[in-house]
C-alpha positions in Angstrom: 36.8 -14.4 87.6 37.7 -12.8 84.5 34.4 -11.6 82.1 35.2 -13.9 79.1 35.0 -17.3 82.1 32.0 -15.6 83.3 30.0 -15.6 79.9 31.5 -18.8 79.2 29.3 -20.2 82.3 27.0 -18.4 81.4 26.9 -19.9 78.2 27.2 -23.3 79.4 24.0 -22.6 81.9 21.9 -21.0 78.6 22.4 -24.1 76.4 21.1 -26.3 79.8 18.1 -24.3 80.2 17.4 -24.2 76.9 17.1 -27.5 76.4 15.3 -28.1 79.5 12.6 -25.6 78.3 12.1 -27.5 74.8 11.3 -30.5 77.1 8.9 -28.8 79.0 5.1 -29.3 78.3 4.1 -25.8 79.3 6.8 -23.5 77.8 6.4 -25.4 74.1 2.6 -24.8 74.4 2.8 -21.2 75.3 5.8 -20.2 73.7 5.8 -21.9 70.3 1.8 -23.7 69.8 -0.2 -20.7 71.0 1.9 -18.2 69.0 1.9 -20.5 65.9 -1.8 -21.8 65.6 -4.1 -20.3 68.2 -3.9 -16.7 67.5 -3.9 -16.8 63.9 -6.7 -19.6 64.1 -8.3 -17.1 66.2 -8.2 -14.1 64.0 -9.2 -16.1 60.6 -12.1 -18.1 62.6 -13.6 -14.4 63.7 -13.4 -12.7 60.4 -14.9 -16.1 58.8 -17.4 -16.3 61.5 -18.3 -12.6 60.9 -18.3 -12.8 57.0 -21.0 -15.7 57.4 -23.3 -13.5 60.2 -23.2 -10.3 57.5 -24.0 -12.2 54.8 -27.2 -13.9 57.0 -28.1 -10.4 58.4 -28.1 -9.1 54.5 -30.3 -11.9 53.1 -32.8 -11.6 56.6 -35.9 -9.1 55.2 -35.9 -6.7 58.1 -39.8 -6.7 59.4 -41.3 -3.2 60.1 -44.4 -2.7 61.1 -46.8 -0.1 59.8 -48.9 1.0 62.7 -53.1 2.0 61.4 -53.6 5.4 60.6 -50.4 6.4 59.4 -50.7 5.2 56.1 -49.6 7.0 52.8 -49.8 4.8 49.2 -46.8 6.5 47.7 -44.8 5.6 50.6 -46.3 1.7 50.9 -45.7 1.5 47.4 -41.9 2.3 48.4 -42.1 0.4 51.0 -43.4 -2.3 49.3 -41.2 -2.6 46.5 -37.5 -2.3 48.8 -35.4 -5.0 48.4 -34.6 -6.7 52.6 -37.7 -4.9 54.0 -41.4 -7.0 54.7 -44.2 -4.5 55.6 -46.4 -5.5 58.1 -49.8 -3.8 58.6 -50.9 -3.2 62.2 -54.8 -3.7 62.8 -57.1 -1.2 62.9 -56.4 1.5 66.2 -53.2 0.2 66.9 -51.6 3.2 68.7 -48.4 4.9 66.8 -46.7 5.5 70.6 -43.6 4.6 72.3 -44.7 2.0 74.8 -46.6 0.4 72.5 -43.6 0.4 69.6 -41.6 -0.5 72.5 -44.1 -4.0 73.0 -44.2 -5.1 69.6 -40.5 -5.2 69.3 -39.8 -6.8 72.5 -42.3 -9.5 71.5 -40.7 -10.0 68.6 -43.4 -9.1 66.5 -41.3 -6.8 64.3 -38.0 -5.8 64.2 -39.4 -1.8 63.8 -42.3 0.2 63.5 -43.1 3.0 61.5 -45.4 5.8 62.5 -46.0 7.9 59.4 -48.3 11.5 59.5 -49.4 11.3 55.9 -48.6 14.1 53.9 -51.0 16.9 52.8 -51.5 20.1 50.5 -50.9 23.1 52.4 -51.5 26.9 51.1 -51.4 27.3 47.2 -51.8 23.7 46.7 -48.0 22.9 48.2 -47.1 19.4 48.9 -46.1 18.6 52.2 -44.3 15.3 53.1 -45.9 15.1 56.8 -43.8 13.8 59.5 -41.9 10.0 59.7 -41.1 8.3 63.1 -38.9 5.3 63.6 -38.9 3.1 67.0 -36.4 0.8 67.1 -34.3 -1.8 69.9 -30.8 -0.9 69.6 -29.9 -3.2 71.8 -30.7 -5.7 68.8 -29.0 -6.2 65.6 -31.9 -7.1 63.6 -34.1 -3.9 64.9 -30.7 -1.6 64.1 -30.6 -3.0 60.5 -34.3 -2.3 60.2 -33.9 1.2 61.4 -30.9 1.9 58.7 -33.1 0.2 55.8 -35.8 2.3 56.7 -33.9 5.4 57.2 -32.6 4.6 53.7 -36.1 4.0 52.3 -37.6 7.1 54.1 -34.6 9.2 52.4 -35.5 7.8 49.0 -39.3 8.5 49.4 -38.1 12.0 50.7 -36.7 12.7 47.7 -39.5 11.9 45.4 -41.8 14.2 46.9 -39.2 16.6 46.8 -39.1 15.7 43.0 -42.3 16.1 42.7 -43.1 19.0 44.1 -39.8 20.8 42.4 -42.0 19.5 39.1 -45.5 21.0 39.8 -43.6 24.2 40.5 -42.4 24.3 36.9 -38.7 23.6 38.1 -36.6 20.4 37.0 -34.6 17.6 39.4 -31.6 20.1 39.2 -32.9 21.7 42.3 -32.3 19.3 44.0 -28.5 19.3 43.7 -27.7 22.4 45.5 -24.3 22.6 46.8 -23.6 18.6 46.3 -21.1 17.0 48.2 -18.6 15.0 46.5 -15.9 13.1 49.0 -13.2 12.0 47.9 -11.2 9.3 50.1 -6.8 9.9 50.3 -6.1 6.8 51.5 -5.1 3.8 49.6 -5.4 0.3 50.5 -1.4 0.2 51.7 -2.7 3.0 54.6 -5.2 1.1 55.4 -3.9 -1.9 56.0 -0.9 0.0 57.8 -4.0 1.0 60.8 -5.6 -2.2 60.8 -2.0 -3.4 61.5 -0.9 -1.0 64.1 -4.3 -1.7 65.7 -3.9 -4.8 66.6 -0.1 -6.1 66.3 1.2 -3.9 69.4 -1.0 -5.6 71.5 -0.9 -8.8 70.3 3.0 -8.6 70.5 2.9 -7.5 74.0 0.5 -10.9 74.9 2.5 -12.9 73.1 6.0 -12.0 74.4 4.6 -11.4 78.3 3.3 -14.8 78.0 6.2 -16.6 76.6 8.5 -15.1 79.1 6.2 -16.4 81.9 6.1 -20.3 81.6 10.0 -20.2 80.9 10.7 -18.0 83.8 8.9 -19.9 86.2 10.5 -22.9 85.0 14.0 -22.2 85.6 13.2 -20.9 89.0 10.3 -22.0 91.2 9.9 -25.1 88.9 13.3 -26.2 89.3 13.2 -25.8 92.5 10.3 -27.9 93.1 11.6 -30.5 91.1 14.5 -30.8 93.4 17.6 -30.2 91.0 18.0 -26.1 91.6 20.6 -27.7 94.7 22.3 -29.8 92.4 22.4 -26.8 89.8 23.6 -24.4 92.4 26.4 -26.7 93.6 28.1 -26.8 90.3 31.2 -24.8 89.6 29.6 -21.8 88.1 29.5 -18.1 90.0 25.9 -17.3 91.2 26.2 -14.2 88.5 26.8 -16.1 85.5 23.9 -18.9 86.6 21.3 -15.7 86.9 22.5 -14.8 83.5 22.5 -17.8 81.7 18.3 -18.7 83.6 17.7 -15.1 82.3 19.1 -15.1 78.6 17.1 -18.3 78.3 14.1 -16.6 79.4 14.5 -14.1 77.0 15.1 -16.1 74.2 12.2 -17.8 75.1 10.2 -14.9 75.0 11.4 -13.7 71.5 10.8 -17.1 70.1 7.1 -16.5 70.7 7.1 -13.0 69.2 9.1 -14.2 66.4 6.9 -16.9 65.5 3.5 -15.1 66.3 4.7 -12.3 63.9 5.7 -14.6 61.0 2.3 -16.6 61.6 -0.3 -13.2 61.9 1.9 -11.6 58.8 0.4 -14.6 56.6 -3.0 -15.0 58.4 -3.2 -10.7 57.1 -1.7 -10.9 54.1 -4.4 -14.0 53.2 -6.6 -11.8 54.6 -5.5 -8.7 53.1 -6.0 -10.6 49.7 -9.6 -11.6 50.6 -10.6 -7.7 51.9 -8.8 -6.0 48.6 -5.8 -4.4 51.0 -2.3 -4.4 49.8 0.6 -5.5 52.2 2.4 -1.9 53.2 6.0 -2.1 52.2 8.3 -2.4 55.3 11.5 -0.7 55.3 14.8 -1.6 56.9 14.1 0.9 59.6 11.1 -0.6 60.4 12.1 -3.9 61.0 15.2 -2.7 63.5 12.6 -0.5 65.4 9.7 -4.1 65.3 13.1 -6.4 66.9 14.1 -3.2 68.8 11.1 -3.5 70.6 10.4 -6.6 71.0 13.8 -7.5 72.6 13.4 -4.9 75.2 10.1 -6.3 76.1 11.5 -9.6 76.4 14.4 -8.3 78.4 11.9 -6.1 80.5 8.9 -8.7 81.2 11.8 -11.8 81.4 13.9 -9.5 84.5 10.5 -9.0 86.5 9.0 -12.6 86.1 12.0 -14.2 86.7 12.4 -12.3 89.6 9.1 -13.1 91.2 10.0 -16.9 90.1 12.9 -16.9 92.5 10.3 -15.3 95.1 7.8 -17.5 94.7 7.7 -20.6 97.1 5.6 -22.9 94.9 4.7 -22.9 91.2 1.2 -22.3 92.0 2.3 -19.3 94.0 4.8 -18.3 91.0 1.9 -18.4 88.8 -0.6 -16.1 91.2 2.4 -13.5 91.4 3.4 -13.3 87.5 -0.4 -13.4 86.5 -0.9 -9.9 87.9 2.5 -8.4 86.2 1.0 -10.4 83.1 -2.2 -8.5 83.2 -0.4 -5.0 84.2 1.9 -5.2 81.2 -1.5 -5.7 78.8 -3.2 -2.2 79.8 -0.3 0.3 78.4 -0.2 -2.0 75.3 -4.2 -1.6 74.7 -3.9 2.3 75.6 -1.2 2.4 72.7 -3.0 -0.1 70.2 -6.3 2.3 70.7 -4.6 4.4 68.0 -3.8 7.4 70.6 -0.8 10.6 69.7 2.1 9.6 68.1 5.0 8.3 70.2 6.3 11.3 71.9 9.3 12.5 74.0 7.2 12.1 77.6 5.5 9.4 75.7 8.6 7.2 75.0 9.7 7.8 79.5 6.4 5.4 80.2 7.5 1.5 80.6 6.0 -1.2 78.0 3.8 1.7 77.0 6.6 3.2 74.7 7.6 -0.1 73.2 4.3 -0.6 72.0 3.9 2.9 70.7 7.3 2.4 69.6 6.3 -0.4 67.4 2.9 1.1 66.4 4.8 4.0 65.1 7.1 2.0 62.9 4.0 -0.3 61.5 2.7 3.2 60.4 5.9 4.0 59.1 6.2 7.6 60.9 8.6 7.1 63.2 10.6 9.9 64.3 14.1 9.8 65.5 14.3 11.2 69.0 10.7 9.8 70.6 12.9 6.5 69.1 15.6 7.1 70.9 14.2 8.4 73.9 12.4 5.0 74.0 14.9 2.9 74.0 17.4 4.3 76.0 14.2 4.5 78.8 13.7 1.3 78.2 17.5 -0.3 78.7 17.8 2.0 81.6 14.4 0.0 83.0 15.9 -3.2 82.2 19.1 -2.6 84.0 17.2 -1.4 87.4 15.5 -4.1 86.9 18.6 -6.5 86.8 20.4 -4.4 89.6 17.7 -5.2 91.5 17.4 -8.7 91.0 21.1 -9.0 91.6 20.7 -6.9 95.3 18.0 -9.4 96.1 19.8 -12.5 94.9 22.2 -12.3 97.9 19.6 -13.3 100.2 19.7 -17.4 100.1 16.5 -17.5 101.0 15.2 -16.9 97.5 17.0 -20.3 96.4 15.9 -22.2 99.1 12.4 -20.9 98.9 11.5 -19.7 102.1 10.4 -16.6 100.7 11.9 -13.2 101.3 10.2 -10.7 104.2 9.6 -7.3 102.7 11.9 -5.6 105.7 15.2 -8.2 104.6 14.4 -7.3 100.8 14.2 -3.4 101.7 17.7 -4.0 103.5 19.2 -5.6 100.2 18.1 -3.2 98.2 18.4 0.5 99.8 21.6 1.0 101.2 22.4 0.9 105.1 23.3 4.5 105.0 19.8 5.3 103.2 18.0 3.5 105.7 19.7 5.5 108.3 18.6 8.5 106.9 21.7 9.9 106.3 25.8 9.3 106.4 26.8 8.0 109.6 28.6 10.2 112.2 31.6 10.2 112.6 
């Protein structure tokens, strides 16, 4: 069969499958309703949710307690007077030590305690500001925010003395200021919302895409079957190739439906976002976007060979859906290792599968990508792809993968390495 009757089947088998998909419960929740409501819904519910616990944790008065005999008036007075703190006195002999700290915050009794050494005059009359200890839980939010308001409180009563003893000396507050440090921040809001992005989008687009390649794949093979019509779908006057290739392309569209509509649907949820948190959308140049649809198809192309593949192998959908759940999980490890903000994408970098598409994408969201880690990446990545679909071909000889009886690792080692291989060598002659 010539190659133009052979896409034309292949077409003909796309549009079928396609339309069988959008019928399907599964694939238009996972593919389309996740990407379009639940992540985004996700995202904004967090960042409300958070918003509303900061703003409770700021209006909650920390409570530290002040343990008996560690007392100084200048520093109650601070104390005292500090806006999110409540000073609690201990009774008389309470002890200042750890265990005992350790008690009173575990009985929820205070959220900190404060052992202060008073301070004292030494030789010539010299102030000196004695000795501060803070215990503290932080294994608790409420004790940690009571530590940091203290530690700011104890700076500020620090400084006084300082003050004051700079004073008595005959000296003014300038001596404070030795060698100030002034810092001074490069980034604008664009660069910052450029890492938040590349944070989180290259992982997100790797969940997305894995798991709208999965439903679909398992659909047009292992479900199919099960519902009885893969016989009446193999009997039709198409070539095995162009059936494979018309089940797969759907697969992949599949799969880039879901990233395409996850992207559009996180770029608003940020950009609302990005409006609320003072950040300005980064522009995104034309290079960008071919690198952002660059990567994604050959994820969909990747993940789409491999599940579809374990579909056919699969003798149930239950068992379809143990096999695929593993590749599913696999695929998300690289993506989180490149989303953690490692190197930038480099030449050994761009060899390592799903790994270099998500760096690969991270790179363009930062808008440093370079030319030949690009390249490198997706040339790796086609050359994955087609092993991948040379494989699948080699296996999809054996009829037992359409019939479902499974396929024995020794009859899928003799499909795929070559008789002479498997001999160890050429054959005599």
């Amino acid at each position: 069969m010539s190659t133009g009757g052979a896409l034309r089947e292949a077409w003909v088998v796309f549009r079928k499958e396609v339309r069988g998909l959008a019928r399907d419960r599964h694939t238009v929740i996972y593919s389309v309703l996740v990407p379009l409501f639940l992540y985004p819904g996700l995202v904004w519910g967090i960042v409300q949710v958070l918003a509303y616990a900061r703003g409770v944790e700021e209006r909650t008065a920390s409570r530290v307690l002040v343990v008996d005999g560690s007392r100084d008036e200048a520093l109650a007075k601070l104390l005292a007077g500090r806006e999110g703190l409540e000073v609690l006195l201990g009774a008389k002999g309470s002890s200042d030590s750890r265990a005992a700290a350790r008690a009173k915050i575990l009985a929820g009794e205070a959220d900190a305690v404060l052992a202060f050494t008073p301070s004292r005059e030494g030789a010539g009359g010299a102030a000196w500001a004695g000795s501060a200890r803070v215990y503290f839980n932080s294994a608790r939010g409420a004790s940690r925010r009571a530590r940091e308001r203290l530690e700011e409180a104890l700076a500020a009563y620090r400084s006084q003395v300082l003050l004051d003893a700079a004073r008595s000396a005959g000296a003014g507050p300038e001596v404070l200021d030795a060698a100030p440090l002034a810092a001074r921040d490069l980034s604008t809001r664009e660069d910052i919302a450029r890492t938040i992005a590349s944070h989180v989008l290259p992982l997100l687009m790797t969940v997305v895409t894995a798991l709208g390649a999965l439903y679909p794949a398992l659909e047009v093979t292992v479900g199919e079957r099960e519902r009885g019509t893969l016989e009446t779908t193999l009997a039709a006057p198409v070539s095995r190739s162009s059936l494979v290739l018309g089940k797969y392309l759907a697969v992949t569209a599949f799969a880039l439906l879901a990233f395409a509509i996850n992207v559009a649907s996180m770029g608003l949820t940020l950009l609302q976002l990005g409006s609320q948190l003072g950040l300005d959308a980064p522009p995104v140049s034309p290079w960008a976007l071919l690198a952002t649809g660059t990567a994604a198809l050959l994820l969909a192309l990747l993940l789409g060979a491999v599940m579809m593949l374990i579909g056919l192998a699969a003798r149930s959908f239950k068992e379809g859906q143990a096999y695929v759940t593993p590749v599913y999980v696999l695929a998300l490890l690289p993506a989180a290792l490149a989303s953690s903000g490692g190197g930038a994408l480099t030449e050994a970098l761009a060899l390592v599968p799903v790994v270099n598409v998500s760096a690969l994408f991270r790179e363009a969201l930062l808008g440093r990508l370079a030319a030949a880690p690009a390249a490198i990446c997706v040339i790796s990545s086609a050359a994955y792809v087609a092993a991948a679909l040379l494989l699948g071909a080699r296996l999809l000889r054996d009829e037992s993968l359409w019939t479902g009886q499974g396929l024995p690792l020794p009859r899928a080692l003799a499909l795929v390495v070559p008789a002479r291989l498997r001999r160890g060598g050429a054959p005599r002659g």
